[in-house]
C-alpha positions in Angstrom: 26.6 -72.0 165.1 29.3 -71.6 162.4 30.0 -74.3 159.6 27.1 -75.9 160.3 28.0 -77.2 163.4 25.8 -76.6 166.5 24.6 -77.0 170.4 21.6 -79.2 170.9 20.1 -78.5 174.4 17.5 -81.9 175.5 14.3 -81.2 177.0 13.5 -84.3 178.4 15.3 -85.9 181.5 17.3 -89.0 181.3 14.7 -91.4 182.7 12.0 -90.0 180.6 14.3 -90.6 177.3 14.8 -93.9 178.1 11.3 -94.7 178.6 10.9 -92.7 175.3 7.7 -91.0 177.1 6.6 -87.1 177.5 8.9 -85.1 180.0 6.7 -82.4 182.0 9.5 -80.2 183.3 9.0 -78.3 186.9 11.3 -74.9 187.3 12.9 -76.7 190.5 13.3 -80.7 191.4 12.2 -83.1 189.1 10.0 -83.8 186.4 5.8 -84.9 187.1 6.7 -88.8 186.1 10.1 -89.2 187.8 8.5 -87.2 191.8 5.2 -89.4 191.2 7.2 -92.5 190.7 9.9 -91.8 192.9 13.0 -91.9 190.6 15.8 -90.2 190.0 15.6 -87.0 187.9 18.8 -86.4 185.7 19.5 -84.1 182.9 20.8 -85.3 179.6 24.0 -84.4 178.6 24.2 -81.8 175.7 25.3 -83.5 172.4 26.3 -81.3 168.6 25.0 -81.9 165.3 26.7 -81.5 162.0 23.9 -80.4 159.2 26.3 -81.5 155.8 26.1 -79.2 152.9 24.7 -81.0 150.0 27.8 -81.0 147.4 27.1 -80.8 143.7 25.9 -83.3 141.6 28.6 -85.3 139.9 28.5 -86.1 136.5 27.6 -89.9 137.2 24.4 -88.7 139.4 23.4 -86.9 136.3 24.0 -89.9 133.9 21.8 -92.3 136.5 19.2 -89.7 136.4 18.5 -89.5 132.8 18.8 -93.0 132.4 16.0 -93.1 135.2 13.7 -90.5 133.2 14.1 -92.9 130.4 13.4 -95.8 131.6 10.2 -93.8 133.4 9.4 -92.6 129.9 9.9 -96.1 128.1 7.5 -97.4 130.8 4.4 -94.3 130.2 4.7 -95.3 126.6 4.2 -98.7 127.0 1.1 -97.8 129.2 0.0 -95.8 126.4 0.0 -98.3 123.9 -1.7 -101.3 126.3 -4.7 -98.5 126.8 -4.7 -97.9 122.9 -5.0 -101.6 122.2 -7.7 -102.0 125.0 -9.8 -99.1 123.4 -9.7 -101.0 120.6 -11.1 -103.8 122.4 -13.4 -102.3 124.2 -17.7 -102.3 123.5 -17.5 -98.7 122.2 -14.7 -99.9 119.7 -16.1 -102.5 118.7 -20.0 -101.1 118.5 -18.2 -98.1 115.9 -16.7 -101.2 114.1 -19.6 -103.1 114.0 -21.6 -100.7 112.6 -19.1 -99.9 110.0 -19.3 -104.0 109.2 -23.1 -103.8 109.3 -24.7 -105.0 105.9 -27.6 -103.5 106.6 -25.9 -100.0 106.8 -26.7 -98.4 103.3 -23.2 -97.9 101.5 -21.8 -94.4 100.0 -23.6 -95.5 97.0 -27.0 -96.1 98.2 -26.6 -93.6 101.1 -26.4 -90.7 98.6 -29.2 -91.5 96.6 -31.6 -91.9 100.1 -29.9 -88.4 101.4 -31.3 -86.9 97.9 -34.7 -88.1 98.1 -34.8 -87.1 102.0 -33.7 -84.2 100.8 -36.1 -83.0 98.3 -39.0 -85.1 99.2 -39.2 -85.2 103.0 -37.0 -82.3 104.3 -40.2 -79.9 103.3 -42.2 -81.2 105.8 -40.0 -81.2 108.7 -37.3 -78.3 108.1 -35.6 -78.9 111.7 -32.9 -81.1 110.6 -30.6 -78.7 107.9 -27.8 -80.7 106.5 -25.6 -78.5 104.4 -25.9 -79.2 100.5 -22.3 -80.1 100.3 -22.8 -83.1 102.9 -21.6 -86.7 101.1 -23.5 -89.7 102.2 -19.7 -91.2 103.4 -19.3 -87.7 105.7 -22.7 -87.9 107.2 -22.1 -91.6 108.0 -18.8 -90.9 109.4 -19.9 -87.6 111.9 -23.5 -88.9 112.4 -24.2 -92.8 111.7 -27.1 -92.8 113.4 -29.0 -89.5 111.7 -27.5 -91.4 108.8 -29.5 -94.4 109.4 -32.6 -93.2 110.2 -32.1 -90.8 107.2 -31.7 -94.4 105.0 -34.6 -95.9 106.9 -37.5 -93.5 106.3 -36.1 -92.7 102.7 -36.0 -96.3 101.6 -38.6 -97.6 99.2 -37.8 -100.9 99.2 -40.3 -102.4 101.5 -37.6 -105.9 102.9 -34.7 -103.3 102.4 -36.4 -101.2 105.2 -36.7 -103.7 107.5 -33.5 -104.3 107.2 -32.4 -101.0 108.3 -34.9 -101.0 111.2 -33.0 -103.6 112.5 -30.0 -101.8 112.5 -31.9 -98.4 113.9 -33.0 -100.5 116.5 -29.8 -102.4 117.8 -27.8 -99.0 117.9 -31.0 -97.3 120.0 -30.4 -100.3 122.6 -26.3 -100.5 122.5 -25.9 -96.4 122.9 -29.1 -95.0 124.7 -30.5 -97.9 126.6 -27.0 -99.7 128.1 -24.6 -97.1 127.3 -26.6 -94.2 128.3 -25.0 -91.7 125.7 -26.6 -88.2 124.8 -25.4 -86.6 121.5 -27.0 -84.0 119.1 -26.5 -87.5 116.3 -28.4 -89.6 118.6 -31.4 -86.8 119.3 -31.6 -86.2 115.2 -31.8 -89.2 114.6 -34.8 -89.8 116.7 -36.5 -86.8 115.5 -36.6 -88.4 111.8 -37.7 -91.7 113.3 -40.8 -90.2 115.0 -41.4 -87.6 112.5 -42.2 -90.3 109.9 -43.3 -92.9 112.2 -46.1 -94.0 109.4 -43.8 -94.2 107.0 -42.0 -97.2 107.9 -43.2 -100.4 106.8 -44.9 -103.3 108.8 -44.9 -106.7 109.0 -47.9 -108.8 108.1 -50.3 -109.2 111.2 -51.4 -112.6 111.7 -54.9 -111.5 111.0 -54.3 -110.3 107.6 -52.5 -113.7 106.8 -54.4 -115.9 104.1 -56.6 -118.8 105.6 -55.0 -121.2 102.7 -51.5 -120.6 103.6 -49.9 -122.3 105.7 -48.5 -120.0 108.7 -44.8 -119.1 108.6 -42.7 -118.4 111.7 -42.9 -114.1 112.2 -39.7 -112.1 111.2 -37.9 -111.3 114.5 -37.5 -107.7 113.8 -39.8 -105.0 116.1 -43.3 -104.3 115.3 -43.5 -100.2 114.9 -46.0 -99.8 117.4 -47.4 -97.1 119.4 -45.7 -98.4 122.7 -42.5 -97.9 120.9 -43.8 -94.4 119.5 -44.4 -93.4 123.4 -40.6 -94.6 124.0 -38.7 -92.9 121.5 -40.8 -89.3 122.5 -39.7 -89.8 125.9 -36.3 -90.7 124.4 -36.3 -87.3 122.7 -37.0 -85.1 125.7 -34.3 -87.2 127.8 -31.5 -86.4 124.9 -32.9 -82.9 124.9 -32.4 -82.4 128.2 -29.4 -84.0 128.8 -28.1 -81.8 126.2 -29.3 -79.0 127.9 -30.8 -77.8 124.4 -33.7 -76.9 126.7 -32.3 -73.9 128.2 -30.0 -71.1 127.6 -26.1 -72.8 127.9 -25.4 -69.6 130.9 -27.8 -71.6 133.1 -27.3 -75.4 132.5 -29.2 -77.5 135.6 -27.1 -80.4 136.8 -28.4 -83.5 138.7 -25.2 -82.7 141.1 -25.5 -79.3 141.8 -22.5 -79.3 144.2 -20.2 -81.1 141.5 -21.2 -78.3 139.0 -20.4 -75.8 141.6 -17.1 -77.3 142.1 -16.6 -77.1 138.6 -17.2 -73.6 137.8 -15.0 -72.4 140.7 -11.6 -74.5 138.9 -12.2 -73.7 135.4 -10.5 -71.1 134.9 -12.2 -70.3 131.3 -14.9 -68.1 132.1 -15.8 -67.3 128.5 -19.9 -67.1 127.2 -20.6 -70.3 125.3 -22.6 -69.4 122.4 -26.2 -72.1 121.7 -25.1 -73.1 117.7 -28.2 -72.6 115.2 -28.3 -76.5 114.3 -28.8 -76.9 118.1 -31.4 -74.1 117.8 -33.2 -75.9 115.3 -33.2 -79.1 116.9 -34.5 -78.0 120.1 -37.5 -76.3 118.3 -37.9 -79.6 116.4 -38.4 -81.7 119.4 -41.1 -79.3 120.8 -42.8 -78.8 117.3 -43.2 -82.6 116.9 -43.9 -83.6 120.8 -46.9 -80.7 121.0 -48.2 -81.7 117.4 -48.2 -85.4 118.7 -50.2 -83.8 121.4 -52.6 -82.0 119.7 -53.8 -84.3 117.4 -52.9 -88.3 118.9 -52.8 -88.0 122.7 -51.9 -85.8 125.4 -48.3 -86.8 126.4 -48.5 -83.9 129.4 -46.1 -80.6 130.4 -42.9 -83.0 129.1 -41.3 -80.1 126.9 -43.6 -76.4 127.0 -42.9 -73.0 125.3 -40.7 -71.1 127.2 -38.7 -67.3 127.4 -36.2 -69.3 125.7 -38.3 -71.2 123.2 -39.5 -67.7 122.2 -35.6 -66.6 122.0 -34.7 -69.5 119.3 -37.4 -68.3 117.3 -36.1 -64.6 117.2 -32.1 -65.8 116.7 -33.4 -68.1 113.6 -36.2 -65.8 112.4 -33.5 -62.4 112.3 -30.2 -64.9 111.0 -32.4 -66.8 108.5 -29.5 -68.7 107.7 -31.6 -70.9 105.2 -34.8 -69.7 103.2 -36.5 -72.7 105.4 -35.5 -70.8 108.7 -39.4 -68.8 108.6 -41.5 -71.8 107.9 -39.9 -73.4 110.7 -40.7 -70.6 112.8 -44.2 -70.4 112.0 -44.5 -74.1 112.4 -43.3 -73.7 116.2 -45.3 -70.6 116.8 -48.5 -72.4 115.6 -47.9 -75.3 117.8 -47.5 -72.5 120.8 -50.6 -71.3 119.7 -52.2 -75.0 119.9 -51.0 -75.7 123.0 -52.6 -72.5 124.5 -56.0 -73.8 122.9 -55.7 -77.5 124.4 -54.9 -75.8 127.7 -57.5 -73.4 128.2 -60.3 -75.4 126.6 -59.3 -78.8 127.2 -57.1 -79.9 129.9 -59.9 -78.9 132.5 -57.5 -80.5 135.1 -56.4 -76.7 135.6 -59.5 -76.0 137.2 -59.4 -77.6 140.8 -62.1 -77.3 142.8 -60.4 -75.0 145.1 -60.3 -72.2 143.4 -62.7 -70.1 144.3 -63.9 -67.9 141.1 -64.8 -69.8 138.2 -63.2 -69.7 134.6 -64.2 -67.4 132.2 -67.0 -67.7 129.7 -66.2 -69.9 127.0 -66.9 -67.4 124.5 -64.4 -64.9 125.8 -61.7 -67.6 125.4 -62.5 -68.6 122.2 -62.1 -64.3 121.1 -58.7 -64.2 122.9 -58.1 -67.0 121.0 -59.2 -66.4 117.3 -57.2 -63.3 118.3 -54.1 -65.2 118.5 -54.6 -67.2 115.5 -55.4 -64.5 113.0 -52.0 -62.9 114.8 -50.5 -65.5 113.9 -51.2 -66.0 110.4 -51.0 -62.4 109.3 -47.3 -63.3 110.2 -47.2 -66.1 107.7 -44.7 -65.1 104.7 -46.5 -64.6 101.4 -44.0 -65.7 99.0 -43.0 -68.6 101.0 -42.7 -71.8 99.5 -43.9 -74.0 102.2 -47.0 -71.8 102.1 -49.5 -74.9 101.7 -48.0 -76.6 104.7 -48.5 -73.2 107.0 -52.1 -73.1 105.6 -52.1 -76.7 106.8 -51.6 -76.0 110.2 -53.5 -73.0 110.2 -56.9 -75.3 109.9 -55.7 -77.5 112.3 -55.6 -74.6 114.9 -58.9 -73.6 113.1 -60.2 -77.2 113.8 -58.9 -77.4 117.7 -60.6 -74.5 118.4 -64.1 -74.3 117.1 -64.4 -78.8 117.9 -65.1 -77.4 121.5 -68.5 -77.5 120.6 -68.9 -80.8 119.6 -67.8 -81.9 123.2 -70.4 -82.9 125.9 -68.3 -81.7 129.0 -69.7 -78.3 128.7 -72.9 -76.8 129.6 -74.9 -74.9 127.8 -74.0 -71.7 129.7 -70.4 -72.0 129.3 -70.9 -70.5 125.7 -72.2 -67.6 127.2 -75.8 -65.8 126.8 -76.4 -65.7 123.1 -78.7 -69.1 122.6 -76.9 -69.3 118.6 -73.3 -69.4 120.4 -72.5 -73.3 119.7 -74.5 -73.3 116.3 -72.0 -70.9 115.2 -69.0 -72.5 116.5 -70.5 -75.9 114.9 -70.1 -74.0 111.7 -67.0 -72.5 111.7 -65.7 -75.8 112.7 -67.4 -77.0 109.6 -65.5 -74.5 107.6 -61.9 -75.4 109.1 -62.3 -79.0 108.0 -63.5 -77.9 104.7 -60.6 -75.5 104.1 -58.3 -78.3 105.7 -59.2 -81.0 103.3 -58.6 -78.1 100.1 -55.7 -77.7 101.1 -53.9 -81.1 101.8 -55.7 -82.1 98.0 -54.1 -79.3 96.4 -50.9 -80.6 97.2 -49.0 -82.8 94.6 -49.5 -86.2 94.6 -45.6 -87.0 94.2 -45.3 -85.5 98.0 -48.1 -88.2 99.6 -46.0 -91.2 99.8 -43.4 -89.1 102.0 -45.6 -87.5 104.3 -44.3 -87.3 107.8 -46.9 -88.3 110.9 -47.1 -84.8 112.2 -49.2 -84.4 108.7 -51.0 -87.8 108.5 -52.1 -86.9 112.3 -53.8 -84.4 111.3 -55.2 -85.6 108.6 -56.5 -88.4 111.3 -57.8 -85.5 113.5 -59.8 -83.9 110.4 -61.6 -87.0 109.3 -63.3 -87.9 113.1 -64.4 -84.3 113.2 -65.5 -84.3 109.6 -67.5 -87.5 110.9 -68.5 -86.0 114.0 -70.1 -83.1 112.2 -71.5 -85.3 109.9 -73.6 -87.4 112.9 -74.1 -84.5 115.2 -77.4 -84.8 116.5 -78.4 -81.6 117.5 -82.3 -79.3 117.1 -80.3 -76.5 115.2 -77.8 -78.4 113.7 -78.7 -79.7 109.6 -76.3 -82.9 108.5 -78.0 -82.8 105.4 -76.5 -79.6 104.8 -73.1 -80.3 106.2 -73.3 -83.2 103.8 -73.7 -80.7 100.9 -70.8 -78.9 102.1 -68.0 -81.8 102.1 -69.5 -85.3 101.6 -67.7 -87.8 103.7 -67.0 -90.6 101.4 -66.3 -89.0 98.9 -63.0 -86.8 100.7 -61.6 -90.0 102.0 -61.7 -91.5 98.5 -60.0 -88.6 97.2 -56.9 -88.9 99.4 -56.8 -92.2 99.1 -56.7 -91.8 94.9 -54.1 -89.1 95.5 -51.4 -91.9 96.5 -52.9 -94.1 93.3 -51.6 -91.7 90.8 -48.4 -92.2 92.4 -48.7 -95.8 92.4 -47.8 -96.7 88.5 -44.0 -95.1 89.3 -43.5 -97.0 92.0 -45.1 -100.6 90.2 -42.5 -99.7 87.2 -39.6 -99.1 89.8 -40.5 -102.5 91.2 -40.3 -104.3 87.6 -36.9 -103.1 87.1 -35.4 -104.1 90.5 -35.2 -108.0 90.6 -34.4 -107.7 94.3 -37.3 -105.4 95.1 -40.6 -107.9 95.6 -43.3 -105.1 97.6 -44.3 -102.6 97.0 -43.8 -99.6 100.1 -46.1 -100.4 102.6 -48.1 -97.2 102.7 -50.1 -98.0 99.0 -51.9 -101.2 100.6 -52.1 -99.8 104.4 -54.2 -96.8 103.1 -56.4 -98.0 100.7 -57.7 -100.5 103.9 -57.9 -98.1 106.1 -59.6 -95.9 104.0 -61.9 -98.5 103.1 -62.8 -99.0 107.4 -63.1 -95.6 107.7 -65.9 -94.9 105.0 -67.6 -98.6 106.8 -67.4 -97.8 110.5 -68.7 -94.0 109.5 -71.5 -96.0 107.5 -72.6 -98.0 110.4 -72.9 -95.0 112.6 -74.8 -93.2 110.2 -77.2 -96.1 109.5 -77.8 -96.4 113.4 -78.7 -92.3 113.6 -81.5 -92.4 110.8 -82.9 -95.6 112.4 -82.7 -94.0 116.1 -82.0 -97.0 117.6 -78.7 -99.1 117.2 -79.1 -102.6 115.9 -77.4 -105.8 117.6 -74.9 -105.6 114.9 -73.3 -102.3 116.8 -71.8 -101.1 119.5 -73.6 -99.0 121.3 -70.9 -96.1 121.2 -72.3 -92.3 121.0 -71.5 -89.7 118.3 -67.8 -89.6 120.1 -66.7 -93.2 118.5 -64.2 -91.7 116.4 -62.7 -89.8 119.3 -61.8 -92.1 121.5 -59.9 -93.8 119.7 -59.5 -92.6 115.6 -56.0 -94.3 114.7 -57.7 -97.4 115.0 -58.9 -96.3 111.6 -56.0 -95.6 110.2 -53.4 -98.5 111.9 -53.7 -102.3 111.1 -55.2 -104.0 114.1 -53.6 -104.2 117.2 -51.0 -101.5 117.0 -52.2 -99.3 118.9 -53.6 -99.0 122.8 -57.6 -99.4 122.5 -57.6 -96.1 124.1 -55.8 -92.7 123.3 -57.9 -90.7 125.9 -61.0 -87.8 126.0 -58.8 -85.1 124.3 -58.2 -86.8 121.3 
């Protein structure tokens, strides 16, 4: 073949080309197709081809392909515009915008003056959520509107100014988790704060509590805070956590698709370590500090987040960088709530124990050792010169409290405490002495910091008073009331945390003289003096029915364990909360 010219030899015979099908070739006579149909076999005759050298581009070829690439790039920056426009359209657009329109959303002015009472009121209690000193209200709002709000909501004072942020909380929880479906560190933050100081937020007026000679108004539409909505936003919690993978070390990140994160390993080709950031660190342990207090002390919410290898690694990183002088009390904090869960799951949650195991647990005294064991491990770990030092010892009686109630509890036998006969009596006792040490404590607290408690302190509170008025009406041969009585008289500690927010209450009357907008005062003054004021009744009653030895038909019948079942009836207004909270209160 020279100059591109060249021979093209057919296959195919001439009838077979014409009837454009397959040509089976023999080596003599004719084709399959043309001896089974009887027709005449030829060959085809041999025909050239020319293959043309492509010639260069001319300069007009050129011109018409650059005015091609233009009009190609005229076109993509057109598209680009149209999908800039549309995204400014769209419901995430226009959810950022109407937030940023909200009236309800605290300005730079008023945002800055919540973020410094948050800051050194409330941040104490719950050091999970560090925001850098230098933060303005306008760049927390901008990077995280909703840790911004909530931050606004729990800080706010002004009882109708509240509410009106709850609203806003509350259509951004529904617009971004519930039909967008987002996950964001902002968004788990945020509901940290919100559950963290659950209590704190004001309520609306029951219909009970409205006056017989006033005529009924229609009910604000904004959310009651109830419990159902406290069970929601926990579960909310653990989903962002999770879908964050904040659970876990970032190496080994679980996927609902494990064949589509496969897929994406093998093509990126950035194989680098990603490092776990401390604020993520912190966060994580947040979520299980609050979930397993909220265990501990309201209900048992079950295995949703536990203390894991990397749990324990978290703890380390934050304990050795100590980034801020908060970074140790919030690692005692989590380690003492490791240490409760070990106690709720070894004397507690006898679901452990099926029947088909075949030895029996230990002793109950030989738990309880391993156990004080752990505690006093624990707090000869607490830091001395610590600032937050009260609120350790705080949780130290609440581990104190959660162990030694065991004996108050009718599930065990008598020879679960093992064979010495005084083995109860002296776990009534030291149980005695936790609650007694508990109350000390919380009362030698300033009163400025009672108004801003979160609910992992106020639970625990709740948990001290039914076993203060469980120890007070046990009815037991070796067991003296009178002399628990001369201990820590009941009445009488109630009153006194309830006149620890009454000092604080003549700031708050003059704040509310010199605001002409401001008509309430917060919520929390008139909710606790009623509650404390049912408490000190309903433990009355009880009492009155013991020293008569029969129950009148004023009373329930309920046992010593009325408190138990179901104590934050106590301390909520009236239908708030599920009637029942479970055994393991």
């Amino acid at each position: 073949m020279e100059n591109g010219v060249g021979t093209r030899h057919p296959k195919a015979c001439l009838t077979c080309a014409k009837a454009k099908v397959r040509c089976f070739r023999e080596t003599d006579g004719p084709c399959k197709r043309c001896r089974r149909l009887g027709k005449e076999c030829g060959a085809q005759l041999p025909k050239t081809h020319r293959r043309e050298r492509k010639s260069a581009p001319s300069g007009s070829d050129v011109a018409a392909l650059e005015a091609k690439l233009d009009r190609m790039v005229a076109i993509l920056a057109a598209s680009e515009q149209n999908a800039r426009e549309q995204l400014r359209s769209s419901p995430a657009t226009k959810s950022l915008s109407t937030f940023e329109h909200n009236t309800a959303v605290p300005d730079e002015v008023e945002g800055q003056l919540l973020m410094e009472v948050f800051s050194k009121k409330m941040f104490p209690h719950f050091p999970f959520l560090m925001i850098p000193p230098h933060t303005t209200a306008e760049e927390l709002r901008r990077e995280k509107p909703f840790l911004y709000l909530n931050i606004s909501m729990i800080a706010c004072q002004n009882a109708p100014r509240q509410r009106e942020i709850v609203d806003a909380v509350q259509e951004y929880v529904a617009e971004h988790i519930v039909i967008k479906g987002e996950h964001s560190l902002d968004l788990l933050q945020g509901l940290l704060l919100n559950v963290a100081w659950f209590v704190s937020v004001s309520r609306f007026p029951r219909i009970c509590d409205h006056p017989t000679n006033v005529p009924k108004t229609e009910e604000p539409h904004q959310m009651f805070r109830s419990t159902t909505q406290l069970d929601t936003n926990v579960h909310l919690i653990v989903a962002q956590s999770f879908s964050l993978g904040l659970n876990q070390e970032m190496a080994y990140q679980k996927s609902l698709n494990y064949p589509l994160t496969y897929l994406k390993d093998t093509i990126n080709e950035d194989h680098h370590s990603p490092v776990r950031t401390l604020e993520e660190r912190r966060t994580y342990l947040g979520c299980y500090y609050l979930i397993t207090m909220l265990s501990t002390c309201v209900k048992d919410m079950g295995p949703i987040i536990r203390f894991t290898r990397y749990t324990d690694e978290c703890c380390n990183v934050l304990d050795q960088v100590a980034e801020y002088p908060t970074d140790a009390s919030m690692v005692q904090l989590v380690r003492a709530m490791n240490v409760a869960d070990r106690i709720h799951h070894t004397l507690y949650y006898t679901e452990l124990y099926s029947s088909s195991v075949s030895s029996a647990p230990p002793p109950l005294g030989l738990s309880i050792r391993w156990l004080e064991a752990e505690i006093k491990q624990l707090k000869a770990h607490m830091p001395s010169d610590s600032p937050h030092s009260a609120i350790l010892q705080l949780h130290h009686n609440t581990l104190d409290i959660h162990l030694y109630r065991v004996a108050l509890s009718t599930d065990f036998s008598k020879s679960n405490y093992g064979d010495h006969p005084l083995m109860q009596l002296d776990l009534l006792f030291r149980c005695l002495e936790a609650t007694t040490s508990f109350f000390q404590t919380i009362l030698s607290l300033p009163p400025n910091l009672f108004p801003f408690f979160p609910f992992t302190i106020t639970c625990q509170f709740g948990k001290a008073i039914v076993v203060l008025s469980q120890l007070s009406l046990y009815d037991h041969p070796g067991w003296d009331r009178a002399y628990v009585e001369s201990i820590i008289d009941f009445d009488q500690t109630v009153d006194s945390m309830a006149s620890k927010l009454e000092v604080e209450l003549p700031h708050y009357e003059q704040a509310l003289a010199q605001d002409p907008k401001s008509t309430e005062l917060p919520e929390i003054f008139g909710r606790i003096k009623n509650r404390a004021q049912m408490i000190k009744k309903a433990h009355r009653r009880r009492k009155d029915a013991l020293e008569q030895r029969s129950l009148s038909t004023t009373v329930a019948p309920l046992d010593y364990e009325f408190m138990m079942d179901s104590p934050f009836h106590l301390l909520f207004p009236f239908g708030e909360i599920p009637p029942m909270y479970g055994q393991y209160m």
